[in-house]
N, CA, C and O atoms as a CHARMM CRD file, in Angstrom:
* protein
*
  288
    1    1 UNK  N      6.42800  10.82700   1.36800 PROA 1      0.00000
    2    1 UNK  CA     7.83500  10.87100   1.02700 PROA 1      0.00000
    3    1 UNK  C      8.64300   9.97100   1.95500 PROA 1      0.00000
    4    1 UNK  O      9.68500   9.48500   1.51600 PROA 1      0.00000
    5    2 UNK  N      8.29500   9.73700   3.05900 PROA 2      0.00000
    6    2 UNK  CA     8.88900   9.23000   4.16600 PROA 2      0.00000
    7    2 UNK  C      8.53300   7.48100   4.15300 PROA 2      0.00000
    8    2 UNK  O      9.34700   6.74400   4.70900 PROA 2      0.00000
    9    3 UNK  N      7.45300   6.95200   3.58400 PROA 3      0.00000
   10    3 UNK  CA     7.24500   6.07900   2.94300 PROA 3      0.00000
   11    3 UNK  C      8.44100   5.58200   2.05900 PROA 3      0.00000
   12    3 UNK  O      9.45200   4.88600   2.15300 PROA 3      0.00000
   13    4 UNK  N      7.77700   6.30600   1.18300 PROA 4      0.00000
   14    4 UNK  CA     9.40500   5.81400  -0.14000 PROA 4      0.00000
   15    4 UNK  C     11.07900   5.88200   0.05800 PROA 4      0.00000
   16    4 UNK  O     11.89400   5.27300  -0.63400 PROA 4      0.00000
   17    5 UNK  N     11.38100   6.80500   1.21100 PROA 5      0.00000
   18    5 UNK  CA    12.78700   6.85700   1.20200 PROA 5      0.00000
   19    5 UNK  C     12.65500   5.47800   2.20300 PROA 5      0.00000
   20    5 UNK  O     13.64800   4.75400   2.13700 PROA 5      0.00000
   21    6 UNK  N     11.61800   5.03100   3.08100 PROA 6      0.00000
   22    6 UNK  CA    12.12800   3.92400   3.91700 PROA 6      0.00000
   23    6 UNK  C     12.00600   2.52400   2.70500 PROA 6      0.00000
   24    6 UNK  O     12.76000   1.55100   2.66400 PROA 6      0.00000
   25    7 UNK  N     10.95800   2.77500   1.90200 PROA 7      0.00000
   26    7 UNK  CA    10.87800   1.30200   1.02100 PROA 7      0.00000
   27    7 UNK  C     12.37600   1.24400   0.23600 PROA 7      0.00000
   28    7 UNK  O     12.87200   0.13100   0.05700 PROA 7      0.00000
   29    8 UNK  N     13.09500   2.45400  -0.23300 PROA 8      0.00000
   30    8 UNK  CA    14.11500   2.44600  -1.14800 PROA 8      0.00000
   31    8 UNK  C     15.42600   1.85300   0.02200 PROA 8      0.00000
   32    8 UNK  O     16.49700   1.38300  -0.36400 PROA 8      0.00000
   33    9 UNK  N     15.08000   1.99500   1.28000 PROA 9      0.00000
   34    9 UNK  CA    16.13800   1.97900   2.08800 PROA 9      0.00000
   35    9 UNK  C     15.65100   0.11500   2.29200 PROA 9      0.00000
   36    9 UNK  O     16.63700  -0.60100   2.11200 PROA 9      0.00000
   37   10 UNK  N     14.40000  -0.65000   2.60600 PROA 10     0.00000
   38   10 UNK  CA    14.10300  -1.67800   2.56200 PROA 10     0.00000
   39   10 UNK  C     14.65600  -2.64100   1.17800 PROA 10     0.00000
   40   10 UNK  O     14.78200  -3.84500   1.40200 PROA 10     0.00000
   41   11 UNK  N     15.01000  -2.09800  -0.34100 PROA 11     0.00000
   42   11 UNK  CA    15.04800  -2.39800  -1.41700 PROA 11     0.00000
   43   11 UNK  C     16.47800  -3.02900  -1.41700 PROA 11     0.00000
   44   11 UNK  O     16.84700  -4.16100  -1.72800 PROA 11     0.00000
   45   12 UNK  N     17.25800  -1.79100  -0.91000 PROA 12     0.00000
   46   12 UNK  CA    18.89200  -1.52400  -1.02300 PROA 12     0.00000
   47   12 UNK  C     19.57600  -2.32100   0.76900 PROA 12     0.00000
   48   12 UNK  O     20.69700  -1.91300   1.07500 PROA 12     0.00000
   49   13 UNK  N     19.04800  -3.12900   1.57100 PROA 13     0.00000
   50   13 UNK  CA    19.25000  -3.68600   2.55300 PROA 13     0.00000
   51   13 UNK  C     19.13400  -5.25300   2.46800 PROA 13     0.00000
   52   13 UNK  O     18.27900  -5.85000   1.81600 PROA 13     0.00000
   53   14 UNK  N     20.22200  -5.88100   3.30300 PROA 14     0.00000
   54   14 UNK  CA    20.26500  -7.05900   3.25100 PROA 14     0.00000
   55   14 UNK  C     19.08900  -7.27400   4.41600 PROA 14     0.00000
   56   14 UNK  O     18.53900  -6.35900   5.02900 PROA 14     0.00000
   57   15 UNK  N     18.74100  -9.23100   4.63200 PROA 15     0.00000
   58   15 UNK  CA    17.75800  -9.29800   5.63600 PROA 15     0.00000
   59   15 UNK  C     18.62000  -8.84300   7.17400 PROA 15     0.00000
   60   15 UNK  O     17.88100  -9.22200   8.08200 PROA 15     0.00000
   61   16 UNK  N     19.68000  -8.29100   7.67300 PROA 16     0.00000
   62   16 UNK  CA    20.07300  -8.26600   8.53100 PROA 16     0.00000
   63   16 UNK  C     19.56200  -6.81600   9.21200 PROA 16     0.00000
   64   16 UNK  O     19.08700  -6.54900  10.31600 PROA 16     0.00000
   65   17 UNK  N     19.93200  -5.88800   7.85400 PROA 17     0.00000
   66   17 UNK  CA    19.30500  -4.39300   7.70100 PROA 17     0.00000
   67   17 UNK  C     18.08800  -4.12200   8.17800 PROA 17     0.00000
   68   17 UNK  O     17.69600  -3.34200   9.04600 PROA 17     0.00000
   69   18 UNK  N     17.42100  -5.07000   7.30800 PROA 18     0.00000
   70   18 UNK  CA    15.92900  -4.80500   6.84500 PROA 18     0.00000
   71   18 UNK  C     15.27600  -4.20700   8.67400 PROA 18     0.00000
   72   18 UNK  O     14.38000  -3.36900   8.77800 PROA 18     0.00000
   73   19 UNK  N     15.79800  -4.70200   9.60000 PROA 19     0.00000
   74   19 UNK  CA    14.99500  -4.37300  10.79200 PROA 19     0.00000
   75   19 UNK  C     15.20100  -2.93800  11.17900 PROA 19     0.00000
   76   19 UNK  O     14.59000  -2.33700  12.06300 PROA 19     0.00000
   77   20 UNK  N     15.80800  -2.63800  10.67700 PROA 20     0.00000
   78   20 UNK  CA    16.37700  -0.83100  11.05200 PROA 20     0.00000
   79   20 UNK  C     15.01100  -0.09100  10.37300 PROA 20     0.00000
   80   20 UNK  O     14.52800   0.94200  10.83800 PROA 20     0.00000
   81   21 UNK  N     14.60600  -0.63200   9.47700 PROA 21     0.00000
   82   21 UNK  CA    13.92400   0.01200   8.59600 PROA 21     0.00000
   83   21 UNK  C     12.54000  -0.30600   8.67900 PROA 21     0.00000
   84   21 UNK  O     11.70000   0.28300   7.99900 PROA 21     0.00000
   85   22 UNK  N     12.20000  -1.44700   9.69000 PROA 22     0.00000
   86   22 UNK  CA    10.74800  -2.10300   9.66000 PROA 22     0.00000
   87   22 UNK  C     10.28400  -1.43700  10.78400 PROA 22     0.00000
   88   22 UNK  O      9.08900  -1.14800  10.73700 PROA 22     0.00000
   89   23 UNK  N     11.01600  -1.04600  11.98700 PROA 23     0.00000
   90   23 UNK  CA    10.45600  -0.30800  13.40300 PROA 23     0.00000
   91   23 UNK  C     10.23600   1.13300  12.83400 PROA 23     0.00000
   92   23 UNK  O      9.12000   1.55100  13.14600 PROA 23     0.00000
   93   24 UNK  N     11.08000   2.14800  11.98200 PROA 24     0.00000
   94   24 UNK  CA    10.53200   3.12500  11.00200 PROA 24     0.00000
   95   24 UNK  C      9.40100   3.09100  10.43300 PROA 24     0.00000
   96   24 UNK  O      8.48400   3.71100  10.97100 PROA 24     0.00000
   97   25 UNK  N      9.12300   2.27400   9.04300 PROA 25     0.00000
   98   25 UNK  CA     7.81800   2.10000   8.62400 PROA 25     0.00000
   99   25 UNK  C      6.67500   1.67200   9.77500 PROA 25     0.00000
  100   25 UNK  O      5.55800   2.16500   9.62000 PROA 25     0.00000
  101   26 UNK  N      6.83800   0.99800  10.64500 PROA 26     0.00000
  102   26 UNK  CA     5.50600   0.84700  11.30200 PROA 26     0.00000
  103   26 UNK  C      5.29000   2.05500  11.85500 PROA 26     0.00000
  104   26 UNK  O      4.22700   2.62800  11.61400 PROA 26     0.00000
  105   27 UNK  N      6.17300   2.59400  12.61500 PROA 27     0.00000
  106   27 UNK  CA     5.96300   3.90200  13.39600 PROA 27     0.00000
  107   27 UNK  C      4.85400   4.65000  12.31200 PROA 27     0.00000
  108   27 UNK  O      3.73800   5.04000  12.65500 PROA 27     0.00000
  109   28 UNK  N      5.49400   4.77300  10.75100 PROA 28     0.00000
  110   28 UNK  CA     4.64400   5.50700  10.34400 PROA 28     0.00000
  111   28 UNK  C      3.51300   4.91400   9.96300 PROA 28     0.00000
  112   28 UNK  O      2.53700   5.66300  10.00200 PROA 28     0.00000
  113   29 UNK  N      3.34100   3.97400   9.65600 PROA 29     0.00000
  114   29 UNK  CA     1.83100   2.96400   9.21100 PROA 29     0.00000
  115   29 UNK  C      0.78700   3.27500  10.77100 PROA 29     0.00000
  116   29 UNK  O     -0.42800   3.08100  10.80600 PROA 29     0.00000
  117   30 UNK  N      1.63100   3.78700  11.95600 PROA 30     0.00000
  118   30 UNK  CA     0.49200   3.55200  13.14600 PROA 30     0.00000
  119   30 UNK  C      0.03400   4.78300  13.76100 PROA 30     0.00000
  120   30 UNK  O     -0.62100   4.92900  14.79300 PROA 30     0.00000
  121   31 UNK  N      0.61100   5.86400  12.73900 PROA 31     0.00000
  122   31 UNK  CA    -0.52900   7.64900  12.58500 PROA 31     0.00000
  123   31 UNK  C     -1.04200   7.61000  12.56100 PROA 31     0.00000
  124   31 UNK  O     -1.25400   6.88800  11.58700 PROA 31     0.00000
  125   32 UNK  N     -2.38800   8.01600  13.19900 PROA 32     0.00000
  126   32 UNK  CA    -3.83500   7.99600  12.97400 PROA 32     0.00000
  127   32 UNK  C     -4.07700   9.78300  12.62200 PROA 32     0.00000
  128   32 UNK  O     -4.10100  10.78000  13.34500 PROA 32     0.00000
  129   33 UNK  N     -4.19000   9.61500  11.52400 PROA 33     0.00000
  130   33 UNK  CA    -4.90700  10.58100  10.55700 PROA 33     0.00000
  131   33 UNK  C     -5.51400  10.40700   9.31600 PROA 33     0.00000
  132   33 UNK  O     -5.70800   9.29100   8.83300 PROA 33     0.00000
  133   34 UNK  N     -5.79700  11.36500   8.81900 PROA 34     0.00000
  134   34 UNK  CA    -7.00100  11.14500   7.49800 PROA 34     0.00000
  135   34 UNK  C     -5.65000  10.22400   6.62400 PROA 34     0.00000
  136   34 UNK  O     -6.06700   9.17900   6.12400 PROA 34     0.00000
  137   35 UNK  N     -4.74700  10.38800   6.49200 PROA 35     0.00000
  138   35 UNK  CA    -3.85400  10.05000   5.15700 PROA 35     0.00000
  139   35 UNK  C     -2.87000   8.40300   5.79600 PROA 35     0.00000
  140   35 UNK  O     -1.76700   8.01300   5.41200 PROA 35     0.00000
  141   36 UNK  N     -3.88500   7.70900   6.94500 PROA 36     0.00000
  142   36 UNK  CA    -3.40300   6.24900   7.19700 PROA 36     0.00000
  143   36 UNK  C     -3.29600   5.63400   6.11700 PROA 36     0.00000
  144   36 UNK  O     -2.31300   5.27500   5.46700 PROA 36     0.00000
  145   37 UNK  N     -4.99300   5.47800   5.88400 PROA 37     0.00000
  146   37 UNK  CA    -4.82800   4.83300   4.15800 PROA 37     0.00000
  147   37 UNK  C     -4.44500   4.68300   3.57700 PROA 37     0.00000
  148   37 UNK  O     -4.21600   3.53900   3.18400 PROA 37     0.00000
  149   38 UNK  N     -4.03100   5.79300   3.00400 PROA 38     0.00000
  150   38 UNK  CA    -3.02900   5.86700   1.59200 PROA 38     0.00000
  151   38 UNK  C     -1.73200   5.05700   1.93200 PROA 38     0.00000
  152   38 UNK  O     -1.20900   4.11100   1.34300 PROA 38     0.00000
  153   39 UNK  N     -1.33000   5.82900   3.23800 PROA 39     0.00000
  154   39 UNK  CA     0.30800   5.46100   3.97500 PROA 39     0.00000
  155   39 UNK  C      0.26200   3.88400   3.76200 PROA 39     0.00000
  156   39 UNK  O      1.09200   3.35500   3.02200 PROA 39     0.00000
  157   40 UNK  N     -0.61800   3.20900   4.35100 PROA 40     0.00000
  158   40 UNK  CA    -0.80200   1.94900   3.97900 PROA 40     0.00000
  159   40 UNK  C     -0.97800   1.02600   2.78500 PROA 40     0.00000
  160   40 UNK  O     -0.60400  -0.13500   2.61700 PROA 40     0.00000
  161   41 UNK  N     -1.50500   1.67900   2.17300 PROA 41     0.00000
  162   41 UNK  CA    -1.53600   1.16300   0.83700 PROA 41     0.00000
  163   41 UNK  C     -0.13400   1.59100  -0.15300 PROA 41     0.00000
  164   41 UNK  O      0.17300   0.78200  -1.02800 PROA 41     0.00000
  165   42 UNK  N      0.38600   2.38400  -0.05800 PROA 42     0.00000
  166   42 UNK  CA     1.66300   3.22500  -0.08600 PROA 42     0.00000
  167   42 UNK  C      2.59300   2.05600   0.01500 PROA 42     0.00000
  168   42 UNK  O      3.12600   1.57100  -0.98300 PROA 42     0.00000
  169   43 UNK  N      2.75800   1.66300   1.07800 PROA 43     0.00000
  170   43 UNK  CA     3.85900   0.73600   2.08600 PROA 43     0.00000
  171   43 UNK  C      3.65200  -0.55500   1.43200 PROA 43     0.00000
  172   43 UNK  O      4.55000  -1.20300   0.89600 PROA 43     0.00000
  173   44 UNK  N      2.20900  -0.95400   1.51700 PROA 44     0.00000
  174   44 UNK  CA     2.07000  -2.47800   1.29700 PROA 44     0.00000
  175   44 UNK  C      2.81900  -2.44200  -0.15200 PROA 44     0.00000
  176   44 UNK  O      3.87800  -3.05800  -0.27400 PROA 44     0.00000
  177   45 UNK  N      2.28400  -1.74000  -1.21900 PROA 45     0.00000
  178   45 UNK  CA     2.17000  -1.66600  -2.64600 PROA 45     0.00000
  179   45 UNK  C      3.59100  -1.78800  -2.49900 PROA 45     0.00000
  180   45 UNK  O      3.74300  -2.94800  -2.88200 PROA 45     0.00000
  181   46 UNK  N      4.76900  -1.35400  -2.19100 PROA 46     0.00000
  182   46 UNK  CA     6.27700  -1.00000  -2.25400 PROA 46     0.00000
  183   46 UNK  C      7.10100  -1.94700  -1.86000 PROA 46     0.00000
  184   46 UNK  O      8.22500  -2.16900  -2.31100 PROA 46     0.00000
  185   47 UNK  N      6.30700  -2.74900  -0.65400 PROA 47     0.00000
  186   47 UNK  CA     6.49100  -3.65800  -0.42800 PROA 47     0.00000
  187   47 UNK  C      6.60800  -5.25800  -1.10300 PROA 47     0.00000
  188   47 UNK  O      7.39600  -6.20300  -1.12100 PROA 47     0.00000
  189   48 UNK  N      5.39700  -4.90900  -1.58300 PROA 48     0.00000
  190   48 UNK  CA     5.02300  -6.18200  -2.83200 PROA 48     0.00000
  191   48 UNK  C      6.04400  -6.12900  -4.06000 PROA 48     0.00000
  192   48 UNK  O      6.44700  -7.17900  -4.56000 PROA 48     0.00000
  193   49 UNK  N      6.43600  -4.92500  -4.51700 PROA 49     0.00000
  194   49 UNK  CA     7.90100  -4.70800  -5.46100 PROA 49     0.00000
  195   49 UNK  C      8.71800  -5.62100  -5.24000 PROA 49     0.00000
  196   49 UNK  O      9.11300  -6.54500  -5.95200 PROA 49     0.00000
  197   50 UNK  N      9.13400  -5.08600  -3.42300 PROA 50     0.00000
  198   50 UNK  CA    10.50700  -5.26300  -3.29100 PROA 50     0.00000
  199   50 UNK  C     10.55900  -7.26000  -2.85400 PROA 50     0.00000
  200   50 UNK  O     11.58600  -7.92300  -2.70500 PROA 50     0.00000
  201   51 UNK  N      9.48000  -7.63400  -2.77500 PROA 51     0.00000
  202   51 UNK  CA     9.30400  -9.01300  -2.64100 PROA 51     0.00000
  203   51 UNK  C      9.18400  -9.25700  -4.28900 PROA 51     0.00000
  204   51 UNK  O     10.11800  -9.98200  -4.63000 PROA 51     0.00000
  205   52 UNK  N      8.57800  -8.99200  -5.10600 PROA 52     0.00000
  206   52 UNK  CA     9.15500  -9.63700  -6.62800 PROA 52     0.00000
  207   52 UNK  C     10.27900  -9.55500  -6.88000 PROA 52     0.00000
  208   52 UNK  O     10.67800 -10.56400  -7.46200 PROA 52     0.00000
  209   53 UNK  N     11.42600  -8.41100  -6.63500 PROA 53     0.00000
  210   53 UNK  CA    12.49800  -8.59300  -6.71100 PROA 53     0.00000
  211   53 UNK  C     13.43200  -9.48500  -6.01100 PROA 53     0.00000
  212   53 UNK  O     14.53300  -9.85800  -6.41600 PROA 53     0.00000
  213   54 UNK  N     12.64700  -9.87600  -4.53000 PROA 54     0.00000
  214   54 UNK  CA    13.67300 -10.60700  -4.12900 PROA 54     0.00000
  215   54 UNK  C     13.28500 -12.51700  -3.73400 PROA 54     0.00000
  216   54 UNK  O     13.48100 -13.35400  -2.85300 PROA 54     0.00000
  217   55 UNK  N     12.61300 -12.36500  -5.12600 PROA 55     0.00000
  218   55 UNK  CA    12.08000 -13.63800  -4.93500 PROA 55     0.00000
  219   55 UNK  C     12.81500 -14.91900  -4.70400 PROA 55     0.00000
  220   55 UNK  O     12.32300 -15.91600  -4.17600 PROA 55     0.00000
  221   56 UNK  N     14.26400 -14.77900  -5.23000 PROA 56     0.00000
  222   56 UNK  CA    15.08400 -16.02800  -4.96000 PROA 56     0.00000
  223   56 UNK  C     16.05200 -15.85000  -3.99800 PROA 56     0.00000
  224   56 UNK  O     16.91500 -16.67900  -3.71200 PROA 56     0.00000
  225   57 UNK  N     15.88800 -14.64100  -3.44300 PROA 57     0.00000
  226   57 UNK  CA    16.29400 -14.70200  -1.57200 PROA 57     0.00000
  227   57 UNK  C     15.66800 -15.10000  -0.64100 PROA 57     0.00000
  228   57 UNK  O     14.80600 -14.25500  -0.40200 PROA 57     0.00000
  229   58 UNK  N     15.58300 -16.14100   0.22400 PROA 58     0.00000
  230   58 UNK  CA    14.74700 -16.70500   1.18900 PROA 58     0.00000
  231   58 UNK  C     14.79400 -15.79100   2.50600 PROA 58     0.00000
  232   58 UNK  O     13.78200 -15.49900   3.14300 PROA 58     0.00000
  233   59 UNK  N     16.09200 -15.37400   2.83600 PROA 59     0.00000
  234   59 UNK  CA    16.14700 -14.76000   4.22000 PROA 59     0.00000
  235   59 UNK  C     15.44800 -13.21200   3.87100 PROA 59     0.00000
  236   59 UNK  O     14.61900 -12.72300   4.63800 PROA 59     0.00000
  237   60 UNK  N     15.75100 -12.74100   3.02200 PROA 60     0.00000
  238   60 UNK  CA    15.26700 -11.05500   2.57400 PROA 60     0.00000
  239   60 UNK  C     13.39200 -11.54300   2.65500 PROA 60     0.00000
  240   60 UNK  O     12.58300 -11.02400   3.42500 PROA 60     0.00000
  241   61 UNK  N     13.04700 -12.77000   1.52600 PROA 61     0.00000
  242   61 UNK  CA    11.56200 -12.59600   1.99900 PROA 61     0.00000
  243   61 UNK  C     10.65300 -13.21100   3.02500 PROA 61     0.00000
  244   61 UNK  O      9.42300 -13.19500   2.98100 PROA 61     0.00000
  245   62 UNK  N     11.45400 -13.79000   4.01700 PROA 62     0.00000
  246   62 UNK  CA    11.16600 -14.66200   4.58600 PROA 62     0.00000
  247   62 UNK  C     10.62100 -12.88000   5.93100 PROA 62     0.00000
  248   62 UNK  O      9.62300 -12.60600   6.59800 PROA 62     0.00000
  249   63 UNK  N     12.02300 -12.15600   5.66200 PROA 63     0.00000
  250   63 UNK  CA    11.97800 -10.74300   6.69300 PROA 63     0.00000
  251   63 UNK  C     10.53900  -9.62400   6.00100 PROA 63     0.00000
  252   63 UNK  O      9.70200  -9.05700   6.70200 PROA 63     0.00000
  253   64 UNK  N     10.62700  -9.57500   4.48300 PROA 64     0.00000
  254   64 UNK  CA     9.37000  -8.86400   3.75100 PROA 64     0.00000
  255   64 UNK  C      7.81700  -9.63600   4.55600 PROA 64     0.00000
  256   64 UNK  O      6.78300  -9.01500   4.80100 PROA 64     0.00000
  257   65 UNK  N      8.04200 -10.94700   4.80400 PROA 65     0.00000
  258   65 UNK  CA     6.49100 -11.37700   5.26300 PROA 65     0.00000
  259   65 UNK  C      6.27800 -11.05400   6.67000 PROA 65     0.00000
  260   65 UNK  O      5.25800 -10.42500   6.95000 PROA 65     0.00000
  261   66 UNK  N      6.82500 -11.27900   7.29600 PROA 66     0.00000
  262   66 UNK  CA     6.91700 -11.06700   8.83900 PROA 66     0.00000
  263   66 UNK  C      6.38400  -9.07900   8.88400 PROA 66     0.00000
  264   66 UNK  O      5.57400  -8.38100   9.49400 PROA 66     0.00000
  265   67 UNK  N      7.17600  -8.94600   8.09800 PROA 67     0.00000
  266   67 UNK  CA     6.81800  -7.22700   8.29600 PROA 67     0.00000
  267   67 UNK  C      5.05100  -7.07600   7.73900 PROA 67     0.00000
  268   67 UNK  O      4.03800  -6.52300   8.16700 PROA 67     0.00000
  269   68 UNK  N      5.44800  -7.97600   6.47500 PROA 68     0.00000
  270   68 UNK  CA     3.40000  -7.59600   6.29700 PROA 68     0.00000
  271   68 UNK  C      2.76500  -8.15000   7.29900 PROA 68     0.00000
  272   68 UNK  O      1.91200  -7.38000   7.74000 PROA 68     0.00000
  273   69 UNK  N      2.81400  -9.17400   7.86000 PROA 69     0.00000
  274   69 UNK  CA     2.17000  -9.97800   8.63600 PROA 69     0.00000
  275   69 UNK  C      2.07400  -8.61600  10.62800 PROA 69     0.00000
  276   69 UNK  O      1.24400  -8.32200  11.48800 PROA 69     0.00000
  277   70 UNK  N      2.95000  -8.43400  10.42200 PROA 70     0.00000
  278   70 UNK  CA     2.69800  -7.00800  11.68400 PROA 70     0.00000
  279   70 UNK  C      2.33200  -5.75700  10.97400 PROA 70     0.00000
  280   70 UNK  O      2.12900  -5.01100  11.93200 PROA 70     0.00000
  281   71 UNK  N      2.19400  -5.30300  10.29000 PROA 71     0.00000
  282   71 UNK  CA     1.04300  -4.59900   9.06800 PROA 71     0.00000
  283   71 UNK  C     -0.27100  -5.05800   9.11800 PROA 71     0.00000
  284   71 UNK  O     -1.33200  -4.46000   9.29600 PROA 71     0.00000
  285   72 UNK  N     -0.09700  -5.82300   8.99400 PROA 72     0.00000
  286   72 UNK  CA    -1.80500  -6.24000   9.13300 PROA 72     0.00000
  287   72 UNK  C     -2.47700  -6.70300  10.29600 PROA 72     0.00000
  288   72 UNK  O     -3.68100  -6.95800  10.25300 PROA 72     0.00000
């Protein structure tokens, strides 16, 4: 759940925002328990959305890659 309210909060943010919301999601991407996985795949998948949507914003995806790129 905590996943999705941060991707909806990543969706609805300009690239200035977006960092409020990227030190959140990692925190949770870097739990180590049985349900990392999912969390991760969760995040990436929501992620990849919100980069089709913001395909003809450069600064919004220029901030979406940088965040996968410390994801991975």
């Amino acid at each position: 759940m905590v996943i999705s309210v941060l991707s909806i909060g990543l969706q609805k943010s300009t690239f200035d925002e977006m960092k409020y919301y990227e030190r959140a999601l990692l925190k949770q991407l870097l739990i180590k328990d049985q349900y990392q996985p999912d969390r991760t795949k969760k995040a990436l998948m929501n992620i990849h959305e919100i980069m089709k949507l913001n395909v003809s914003y450069y600064k919004e995806m220029d901030s979406l890659i940088d965040l996968v790129l410390k994801i991975c």
